[in-house]
C-alpha positions, 0 to 999 in steps of 0.5 A, a space after each residue: 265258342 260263341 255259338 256254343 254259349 248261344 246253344 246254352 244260353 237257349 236250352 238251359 231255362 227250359 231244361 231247368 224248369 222242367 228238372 224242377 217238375 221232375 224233382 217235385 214229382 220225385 219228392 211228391 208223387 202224388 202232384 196233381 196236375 189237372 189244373 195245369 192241363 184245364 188252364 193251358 186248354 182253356 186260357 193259357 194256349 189260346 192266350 199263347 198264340 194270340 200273343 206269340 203272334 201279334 207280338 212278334 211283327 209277323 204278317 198274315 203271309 208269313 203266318 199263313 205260309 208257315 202254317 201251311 208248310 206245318 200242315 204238309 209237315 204233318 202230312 209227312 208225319 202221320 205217313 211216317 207214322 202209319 208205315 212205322 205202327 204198320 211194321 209194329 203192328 199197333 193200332 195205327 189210328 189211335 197211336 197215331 198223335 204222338 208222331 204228328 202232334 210233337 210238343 211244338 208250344 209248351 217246350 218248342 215256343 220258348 226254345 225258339 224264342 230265346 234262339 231267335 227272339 221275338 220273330 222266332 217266338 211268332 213263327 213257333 206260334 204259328 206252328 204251333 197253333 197248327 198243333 193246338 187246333 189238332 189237339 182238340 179235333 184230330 187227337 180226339 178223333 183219332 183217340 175215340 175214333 169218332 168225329 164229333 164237329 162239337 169238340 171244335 166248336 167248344 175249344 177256346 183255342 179255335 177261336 183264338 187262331 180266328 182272332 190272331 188270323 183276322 187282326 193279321 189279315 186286316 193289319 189291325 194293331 191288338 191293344 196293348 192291354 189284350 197283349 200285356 193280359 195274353 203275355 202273363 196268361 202264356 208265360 204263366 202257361 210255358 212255365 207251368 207246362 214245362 214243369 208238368 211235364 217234368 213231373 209227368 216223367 216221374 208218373 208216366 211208365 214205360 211198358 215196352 222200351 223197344 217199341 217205344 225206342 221205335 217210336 221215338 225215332 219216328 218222333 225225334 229223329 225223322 222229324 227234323 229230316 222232314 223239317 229240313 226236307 220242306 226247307 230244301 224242297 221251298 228254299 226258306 232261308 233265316 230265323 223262320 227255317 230255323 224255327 221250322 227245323 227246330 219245332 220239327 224236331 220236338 218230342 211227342 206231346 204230352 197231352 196226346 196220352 192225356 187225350 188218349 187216357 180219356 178216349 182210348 183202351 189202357 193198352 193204347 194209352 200205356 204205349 203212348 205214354 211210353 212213346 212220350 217219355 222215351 221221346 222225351 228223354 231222346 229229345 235231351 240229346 236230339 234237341 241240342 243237335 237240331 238247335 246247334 244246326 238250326 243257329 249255324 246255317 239259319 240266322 
């Protein structure tokens, strides 16, 4: 029974608060929600990492590591993905994002921090500064298909990782004035995003429940398979495995279609805008499944 209040205790805050966003998107349909995304870009994610990692107690080797393993994770993904949009027979380049580039920040950060607090919440924000990077480098190469070495260079978010990775590798402490600053700035974020995206269920439409059915899958079921893979495959053990198995098993992220709006044709977009709500709404029934396994054999 207790392990059953634990799991409600972890999920309730964060479905709550993105059924708000979906009720303000029921009762007004016309949000805009540009804001949220131009914060969390420029403010909010870099804000995020920094304080998620250096709060936490993490170490450069397990940062490091756990970036690493995410990166291999990745690997698998976009491999899944291929095979998967192949047999669909999508474009296998720009509809790639949604399998790899899950919503391991804004929805897997406070789940695995209140799942397994403060070394969670570092551990997620490791994995997660994997995905943030992506977002504005391979999301928009894939998207646009171009590469374009600016886009990393203009990305407030690379040079947070540069930062947390340089205090962590010299052991330097970040003052308590940075940390107080980065905390209002990522939980303002969290909050805001989580509600973004509740609204965004009520915009975004679903254009091919089948394909997008398919999709999911590939995005909310295999995901965490190949998160438990890695932990078999490296023998992790504790809180960290079961971050790593939880941040797996996020859906697809919602800024892979605000990418794609902005760099792809509308059918691409239509298709991962379908992928992220279907995903999305899979991930109710999924996430509370890979949490409850991640708090049993993962402590």
């Amino acid at each position: 029974m207790e392990l059953y209040i634990k799991l409600f205790e972890v999920l309730f805050p964060v479905f709550f608060i993105v059924g708000i966003g979906y009720f303000l998107g029921k009762k007004s349909s016309n949000i805009d929600t540009s804001f949220i995304t131009n914060y969390s870009a420029n403010f909010g994610t870099p804000a995020l990492i920094i304080f998620g990692v250096m709060s936490s107690g993490l170490t450069y080797s397990m940062f490091a590591g756990y970036f690493i393993y995410w990166l291999l994770a990745m690997t698998i993904f976009g491999i899944t993905g291929i095979i998967f949009l192949v047999l669909m027979k999508k474009d296998y380049i720009r509809e790639l994002p949604p399998f790899i580039l899950p919503n391991t920040g804004n929805m897997g950060i406070p789940i695995c921090l209140f799942a397994y607090g403060t070394m969670g919440m570092g551990v997620a924000a490791a994995i997660s500064a994997v995905i943030v990077l992506l977002h504005f480098t391979l999301n928009i190469f894939l998207a646009s298909k171009k590469f374009d070495i600016l886009i990393i260079a203009r990305s407030p978010s690379f040079y947070a990782i540069l930062i947390t990775v340089a205090f962590l590798y010299f052991e330097i402490e970040a003052p308590t004035f940075v940390l107080n600053t980065a905390m209002l700035l990522a939980y303002a974020m969290i909050v805001l995003v989580l509600m973004s995206l509740g609204i965004a269920l009520t915009q975004l439409k679903v254009f091919s429940l089948k394909s997008s059915i398919i999709s999911s899958i590939g995005r909310v079921i295999v995901g965490p398979m190949v998160g438990f893979l890695l932990i078999k495959t490296f023998n992790l053990s504790g809180a960290p495995a079961g971050v790593l198995l939880i941040q797996s098993s996020m859906p697809s992220a919602i800024l892979t279609y605000l990418i794609a709006s902005m760099y792809s044709p509308k059918e691409v977009v239509d298709s991962i805008a379908s992928t992220v709500v279907v995903s999305t709404l899979m991930s109710i029934v999924t996430v509370p499944v890979v949490v409850f396994i991640a708090l049993k054999y993962f402590v």
